[in-house]
C-alpha positions as CSV (number, residue, x, y, z in Angstrom):
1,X,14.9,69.0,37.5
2,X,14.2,66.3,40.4
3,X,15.3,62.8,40.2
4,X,11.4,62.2,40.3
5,X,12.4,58.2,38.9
6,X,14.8,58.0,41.8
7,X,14.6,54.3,43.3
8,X,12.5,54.3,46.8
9,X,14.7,54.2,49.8
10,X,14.0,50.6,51.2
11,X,13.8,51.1,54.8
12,X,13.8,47.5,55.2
13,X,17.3,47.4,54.4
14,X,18.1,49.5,57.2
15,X,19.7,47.5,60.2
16,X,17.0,47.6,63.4
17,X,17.5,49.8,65.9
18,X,17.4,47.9,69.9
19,X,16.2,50.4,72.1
20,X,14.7,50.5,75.7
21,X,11.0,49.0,76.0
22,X,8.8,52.0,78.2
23,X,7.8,50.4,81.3
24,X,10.5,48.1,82.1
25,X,13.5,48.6,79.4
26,X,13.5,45.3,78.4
27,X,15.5,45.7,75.2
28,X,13.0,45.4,71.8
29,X,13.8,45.9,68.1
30,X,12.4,48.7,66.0
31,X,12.5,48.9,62.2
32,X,11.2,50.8,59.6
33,X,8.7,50.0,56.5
34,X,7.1,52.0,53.8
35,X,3.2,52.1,54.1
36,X,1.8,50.5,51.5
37,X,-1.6,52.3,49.6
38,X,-3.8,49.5,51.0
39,X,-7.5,49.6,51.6
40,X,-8.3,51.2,54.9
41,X,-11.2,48.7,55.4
42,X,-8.9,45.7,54.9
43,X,-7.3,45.6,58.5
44,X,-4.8,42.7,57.5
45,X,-3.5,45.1,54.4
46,X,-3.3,48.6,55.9
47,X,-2.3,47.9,59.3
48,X,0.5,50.4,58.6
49,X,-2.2,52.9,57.3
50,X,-4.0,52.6,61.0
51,X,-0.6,52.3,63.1
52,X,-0.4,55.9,61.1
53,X,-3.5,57.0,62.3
54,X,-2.9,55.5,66.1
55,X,0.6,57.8,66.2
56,X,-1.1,61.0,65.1
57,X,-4.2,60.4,67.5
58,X,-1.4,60.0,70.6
59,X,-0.1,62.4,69.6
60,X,-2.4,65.0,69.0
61,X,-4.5,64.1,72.5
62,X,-0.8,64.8,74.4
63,X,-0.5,68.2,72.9
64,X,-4.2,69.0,72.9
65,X,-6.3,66.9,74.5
66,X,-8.7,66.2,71.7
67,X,-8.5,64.3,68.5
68,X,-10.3,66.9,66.4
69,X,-7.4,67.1,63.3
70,X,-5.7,64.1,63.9
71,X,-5.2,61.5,60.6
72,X,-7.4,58.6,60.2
73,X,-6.7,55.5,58.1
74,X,-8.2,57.3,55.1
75,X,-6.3,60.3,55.3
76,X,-3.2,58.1,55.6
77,X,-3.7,56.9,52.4
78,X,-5.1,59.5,50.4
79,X,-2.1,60.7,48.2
80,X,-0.4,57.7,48.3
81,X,-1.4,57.0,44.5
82,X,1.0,59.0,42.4
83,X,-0.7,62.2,40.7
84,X,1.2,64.5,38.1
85,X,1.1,67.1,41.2
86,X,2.9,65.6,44.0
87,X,4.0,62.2,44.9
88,X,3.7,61.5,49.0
89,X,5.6,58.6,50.7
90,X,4.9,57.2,54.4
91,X,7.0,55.0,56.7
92,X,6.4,53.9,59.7
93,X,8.5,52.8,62.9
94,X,7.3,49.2,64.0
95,X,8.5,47.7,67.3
96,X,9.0,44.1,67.2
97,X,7.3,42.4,70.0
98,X,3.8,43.4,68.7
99,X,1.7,43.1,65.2
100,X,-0.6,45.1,63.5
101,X,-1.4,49.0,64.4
102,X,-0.7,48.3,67.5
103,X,2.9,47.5,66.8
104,X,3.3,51.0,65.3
105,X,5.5,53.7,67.3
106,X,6.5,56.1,65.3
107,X,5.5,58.1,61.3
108,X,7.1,59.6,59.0
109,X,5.8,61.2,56.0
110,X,8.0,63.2,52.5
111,X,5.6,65.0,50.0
112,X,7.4,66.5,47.0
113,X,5.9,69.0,44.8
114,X,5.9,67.7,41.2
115,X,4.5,71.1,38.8
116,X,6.2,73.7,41.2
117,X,8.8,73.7,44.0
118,X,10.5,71.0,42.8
119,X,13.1,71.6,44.9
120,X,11.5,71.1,47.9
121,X,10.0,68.2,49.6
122,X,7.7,68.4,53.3
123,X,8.8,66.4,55.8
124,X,7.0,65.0,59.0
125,X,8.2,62.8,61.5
126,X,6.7,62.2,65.0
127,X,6.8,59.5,67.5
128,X,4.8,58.4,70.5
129,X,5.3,60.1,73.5
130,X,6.8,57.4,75.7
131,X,8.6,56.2,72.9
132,X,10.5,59.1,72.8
133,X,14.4,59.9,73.0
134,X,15.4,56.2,72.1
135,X,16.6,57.2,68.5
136,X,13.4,56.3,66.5
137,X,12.5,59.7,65.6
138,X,16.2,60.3,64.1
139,X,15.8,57.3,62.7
140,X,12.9,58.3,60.7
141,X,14.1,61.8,59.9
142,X,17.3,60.4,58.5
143,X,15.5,58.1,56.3
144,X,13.3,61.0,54.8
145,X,16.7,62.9,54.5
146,X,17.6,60.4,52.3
147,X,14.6,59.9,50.5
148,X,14.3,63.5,49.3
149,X,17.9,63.5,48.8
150,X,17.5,60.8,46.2
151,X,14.9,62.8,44.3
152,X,17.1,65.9,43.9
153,X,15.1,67.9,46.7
154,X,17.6,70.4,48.5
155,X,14.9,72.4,50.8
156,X,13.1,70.5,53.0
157,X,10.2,72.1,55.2
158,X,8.3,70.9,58.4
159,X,5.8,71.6,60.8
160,X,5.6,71.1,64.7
161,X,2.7,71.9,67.3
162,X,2.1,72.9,69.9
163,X,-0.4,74.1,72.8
164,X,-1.3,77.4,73.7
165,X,1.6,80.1,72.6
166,X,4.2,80.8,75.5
167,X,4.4,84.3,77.0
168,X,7.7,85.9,76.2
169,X,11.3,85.1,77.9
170,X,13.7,82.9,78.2
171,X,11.5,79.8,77.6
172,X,10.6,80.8,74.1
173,X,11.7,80.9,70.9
174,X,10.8,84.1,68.8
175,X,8.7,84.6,65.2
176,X,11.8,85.3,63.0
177,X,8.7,87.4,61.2
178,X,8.6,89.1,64.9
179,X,5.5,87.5,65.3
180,X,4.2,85.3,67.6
181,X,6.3,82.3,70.2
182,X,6.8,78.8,70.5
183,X,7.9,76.5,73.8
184,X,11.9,76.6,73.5
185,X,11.6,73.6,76.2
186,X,9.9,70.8,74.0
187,X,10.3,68.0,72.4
188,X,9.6,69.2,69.2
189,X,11.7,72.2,69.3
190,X,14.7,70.4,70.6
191,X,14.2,68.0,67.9
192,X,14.2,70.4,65.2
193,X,17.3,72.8,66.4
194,X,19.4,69.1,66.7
195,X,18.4,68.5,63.3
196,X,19.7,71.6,62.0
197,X,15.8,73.2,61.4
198,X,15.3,76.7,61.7
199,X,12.4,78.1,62.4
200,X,10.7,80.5,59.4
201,X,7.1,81.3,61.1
202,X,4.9,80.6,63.7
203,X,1.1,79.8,63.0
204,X,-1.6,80.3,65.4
205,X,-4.2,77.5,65.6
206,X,-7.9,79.1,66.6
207,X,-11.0,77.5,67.3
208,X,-14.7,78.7,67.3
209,X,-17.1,76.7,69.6
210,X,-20.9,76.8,67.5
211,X,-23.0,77.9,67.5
212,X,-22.1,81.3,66.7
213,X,-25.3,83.7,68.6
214,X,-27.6,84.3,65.5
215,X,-27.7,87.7,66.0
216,X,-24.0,88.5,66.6
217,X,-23.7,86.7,62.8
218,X,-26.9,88.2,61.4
219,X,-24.9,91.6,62.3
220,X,-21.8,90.8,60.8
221,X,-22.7,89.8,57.7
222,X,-25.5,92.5,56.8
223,X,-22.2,95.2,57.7
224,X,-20.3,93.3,55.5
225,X,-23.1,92.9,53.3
226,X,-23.3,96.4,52.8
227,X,-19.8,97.4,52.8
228,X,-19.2,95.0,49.4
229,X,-22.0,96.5,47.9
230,X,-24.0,95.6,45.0
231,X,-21.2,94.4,42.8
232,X,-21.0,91.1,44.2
233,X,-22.9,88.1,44.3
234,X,-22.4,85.3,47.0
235,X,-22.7,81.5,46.0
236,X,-22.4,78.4,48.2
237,X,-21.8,75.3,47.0
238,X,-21.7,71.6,49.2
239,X,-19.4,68.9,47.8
240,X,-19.2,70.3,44.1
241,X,-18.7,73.1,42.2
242,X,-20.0,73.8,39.3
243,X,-17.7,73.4,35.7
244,X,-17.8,77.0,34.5
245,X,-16.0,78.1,37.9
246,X,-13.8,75.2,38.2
247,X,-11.2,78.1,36.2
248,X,-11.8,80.9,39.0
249,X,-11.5,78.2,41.6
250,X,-8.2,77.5,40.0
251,X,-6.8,80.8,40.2
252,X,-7.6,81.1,43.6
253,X,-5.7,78.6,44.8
254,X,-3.1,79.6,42.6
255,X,-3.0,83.2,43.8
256,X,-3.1,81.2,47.7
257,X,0.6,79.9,46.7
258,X,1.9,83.9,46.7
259,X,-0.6,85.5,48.2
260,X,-0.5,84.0,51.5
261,X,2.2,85.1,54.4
262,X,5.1,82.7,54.1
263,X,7.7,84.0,56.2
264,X,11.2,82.6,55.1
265,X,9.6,80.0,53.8
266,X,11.2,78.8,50.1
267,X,7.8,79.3,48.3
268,X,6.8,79.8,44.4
269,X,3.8,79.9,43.0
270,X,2.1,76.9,42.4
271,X,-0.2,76.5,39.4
272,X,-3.7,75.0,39.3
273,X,-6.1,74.7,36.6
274,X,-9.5,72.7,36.6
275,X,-8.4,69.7,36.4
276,X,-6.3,70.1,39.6
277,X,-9.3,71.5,41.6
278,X,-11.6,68.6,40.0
279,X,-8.7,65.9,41.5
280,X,-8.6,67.9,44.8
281,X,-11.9,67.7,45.3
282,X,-11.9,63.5,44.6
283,X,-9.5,63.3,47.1
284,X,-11.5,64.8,49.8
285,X,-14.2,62.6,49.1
286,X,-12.0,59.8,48.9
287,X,-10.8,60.5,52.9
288,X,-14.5,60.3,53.8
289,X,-15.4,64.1,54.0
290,X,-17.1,66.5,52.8
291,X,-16.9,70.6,51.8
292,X,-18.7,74.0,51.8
293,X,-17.3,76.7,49.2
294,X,-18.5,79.3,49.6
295,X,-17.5,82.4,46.6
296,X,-18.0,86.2,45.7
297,X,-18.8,86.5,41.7
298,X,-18.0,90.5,40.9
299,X,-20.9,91.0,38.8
300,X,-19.4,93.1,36.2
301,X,-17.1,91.0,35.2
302,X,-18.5,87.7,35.5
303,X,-15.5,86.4,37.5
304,X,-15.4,84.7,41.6
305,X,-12.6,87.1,43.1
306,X,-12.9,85.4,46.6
307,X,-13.5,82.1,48.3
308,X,-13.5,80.2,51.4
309,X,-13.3,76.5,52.2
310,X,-14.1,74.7,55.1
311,X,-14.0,70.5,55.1
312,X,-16.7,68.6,56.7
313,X,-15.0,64.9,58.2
314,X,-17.9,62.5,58.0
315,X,-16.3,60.4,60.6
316,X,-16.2,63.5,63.2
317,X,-19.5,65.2,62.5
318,X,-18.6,68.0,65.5
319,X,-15.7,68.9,63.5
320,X,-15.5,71.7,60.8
321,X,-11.9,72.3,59.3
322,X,-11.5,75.7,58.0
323,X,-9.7,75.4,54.4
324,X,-8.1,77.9,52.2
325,X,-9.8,81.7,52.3
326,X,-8.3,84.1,49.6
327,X,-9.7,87.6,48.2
328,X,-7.9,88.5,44.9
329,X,-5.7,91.6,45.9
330,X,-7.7,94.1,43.4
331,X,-11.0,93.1,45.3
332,X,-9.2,93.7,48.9
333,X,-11.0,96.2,51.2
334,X,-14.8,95.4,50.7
335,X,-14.9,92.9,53.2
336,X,-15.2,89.9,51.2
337,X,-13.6,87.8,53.4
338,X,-15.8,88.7,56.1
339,X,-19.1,87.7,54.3
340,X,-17.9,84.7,52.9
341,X,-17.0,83.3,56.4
342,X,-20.1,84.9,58.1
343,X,-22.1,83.4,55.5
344,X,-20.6,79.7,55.7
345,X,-21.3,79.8,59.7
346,X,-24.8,80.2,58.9
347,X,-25.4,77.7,56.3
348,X,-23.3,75.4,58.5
349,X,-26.2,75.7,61.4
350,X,-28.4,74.0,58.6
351,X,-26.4,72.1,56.3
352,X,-24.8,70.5,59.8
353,X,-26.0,71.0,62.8
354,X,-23.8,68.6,64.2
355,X,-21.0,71.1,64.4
356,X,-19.7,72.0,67.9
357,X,-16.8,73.6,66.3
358,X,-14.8,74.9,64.1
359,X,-10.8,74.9,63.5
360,X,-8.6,77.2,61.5
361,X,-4.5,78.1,61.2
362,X,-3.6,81.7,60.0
363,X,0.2,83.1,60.1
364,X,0.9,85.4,63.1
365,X,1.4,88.4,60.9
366,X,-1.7,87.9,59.1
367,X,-3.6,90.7,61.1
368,X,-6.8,90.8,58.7
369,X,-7.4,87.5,58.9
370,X,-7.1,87.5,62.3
371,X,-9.2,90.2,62.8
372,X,-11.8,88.9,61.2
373,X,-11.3,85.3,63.1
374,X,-11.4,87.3,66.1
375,X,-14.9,89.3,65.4
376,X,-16.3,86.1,64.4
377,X,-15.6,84.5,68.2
378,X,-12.3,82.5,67.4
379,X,-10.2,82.2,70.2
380,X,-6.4,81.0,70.0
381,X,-6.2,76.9,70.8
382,X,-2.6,76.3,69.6
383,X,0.7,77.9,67.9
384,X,2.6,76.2,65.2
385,X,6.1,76.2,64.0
386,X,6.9,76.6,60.2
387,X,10.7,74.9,59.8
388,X,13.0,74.7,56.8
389,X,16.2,73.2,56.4
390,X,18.7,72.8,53.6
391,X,20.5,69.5,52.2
């Protein structure tokens, strides 16, 4: 079982690291500290929560050039409250010629799994780009080394990405799952392979600019439409689900934790029950947004077999986030997935009109998800690596 009453690791212990200043290496002190679960609308409390924030927006506008999926404040801190299914801890690099968010250069993050994978803990650690190669990002990866270390975790698993997917050669690095790339030359990558990471799957990141032709999705969902036939029944839900599906809800996501391609990933299944969907869903409201689920009942038996999710960030009302999508094996091949995603693009064009776009992550080798991505007008934005290590 993990040390899950394993003492924090107190950064602030650590001895500061001097390093370089960018612009005109005039030497400056960097330490580390554990983000505090502050309120994100008291600036003097939870300048570590928007320092957070600040890294992953830098971050995300060098590899991307937008924004769209980047943390805010309220993100930061949602999870930072201990649940009975995961406990999350932050830290955060801070130089010391500055204060406040603006002071913040670096952020770490360790999520362990508390009902399944207990093994495991996630691991995220990124730095701002001209504060890079100075030792702060081992720095932080060391310290969450040590952190999962003290609560008995012994596989730790990452993420990295990236721009578009690099064409094949020497400067990429291969899909162990023998599909899909990512830049060999980058920072990320180098970082990983130093720290003994290998990588387990790459990830393709699509986007769909909205709004979809009307006719192109009237099309596609009236085939689909007829292909499941009438022994399903579509329901759409904003922000809330009702109780009698909270169950079927719970077994989707279940059935996401094995159903899904995972590579080499070290994954079990993970279990959910109502209660677990009912805490998910305060949590998305607690980071400010919103959701549209969107389900297939089969009639006969009175049960939802398929879902998909997509969040709605009230902050960034251009933005849709597409969620988890799962159709229970036995209901495969009635193109269920394709009429629940053609029907949430059309209640999006009413229920938020704001939308522009529309982001979503499927693994390389996940060919009828992609296909269906694909016929809907997604077009690949970014690649992803999927990293593992072991302790």
């Amino acid at each position: 079982m993990p040390a899950t009453d394993a003492p924090d690791l107190h950064v602030t212990d650590l001895p500061p690291l001097v390093v370089p200043r960018p612009g005109d290496d005039a030497p400056v002190e960097v330490r580390l500290e554990t983000v505090p679960a502050a309120d994100p609308d008291d600036p003097a409390a939870s300048w570590a929560l928007h320092g957070t924030a600040r890294v992953s927006r830098e971050v995300d506008l060098a590899i991307h050039g937008h924004d769209d999926v980047a943390l805010d404040a309220a993100a930061a801190r949602s999870g930072l409250d201990d649940t009975v299914y995961r406990r999350l801890v932050r830290l955060v690099a801070v130089r010391g010629d500055r204060t406040g968010a603006e002071a913040v250069v670096g952020r770490a993050m360790v999520r362990m799994p508390l009902l399944a994978d207990t093994h495991v803990a996630v691991v995220h650690v990124a730095v701002l780009p001209g504060w890079r190669r100075r030792g702060i990002g081992g720095r932080l990866h060391d310290a969450c080394l040590a952190l999962a270390a003290a609560h008995g975790r012994t596989v730790l698993q990452s993420d990295a990405s990236y721009a578009l997917e690099p064409p094949p050669g020497p400067g990429a690095l291969e899909s162990p799952t023998g599909s899909g790339r990512i830049p060999a030359d980058d920072d990320a990558t180098r970082f990983a392979l130093a720290h003994e990471w290998a990588l387990e799957q790459v990830v393709r990141g699509s986007t769909l600019t909205l709004p979809v032709p009307p006719a192109t999705l009237a099309e596609l969902h009236d085939e689909a439409r007829r292909a499941a036939g009438e022994d399903y029944r579509v329901h759409v839900w904003e922000d809330a689900v009702p109780e009698r599906w909270l169950d079927d809800v719970a077994l989707l996501e279940t059935r996401m934790s094995t159903d899904a391609p995972a590579g080499g990933l070290d994954v079990g299944e993970d279990p959910w029950d109502a209660e677990r969907v009912r805490v998910w869903f305060r949590e998305i409201h607690g980071r400010g947004n919103g959701f549209l689920l969107a389900a297939a009942e089969h009639r006969p038996g009175g049960r939802l077999v398929a879902f998909t999710l997509v969040g709605l960030p009230r902050g960034r009302p251009a933005v849709v986030l597409q969620d988890d999508t799962l159709v229970l094996r036995e209901h495969r091949g009635d193109r269920l997935g394709m009429l629940l995603k053609a029907r949430v693009l059309t209640e999006l064009a009413t229920r938020r009109p704001s939308a522009r776009r529309v982001h979503t992550w499927n693994a390389q080798e996940n060919g009828p998800m992609l296909a269906i991505n694909v016929a809907l007008g997604f077009a690949p934005s970014a690649v992803d690596a999927e990293w593992q290590r072991t302790l």
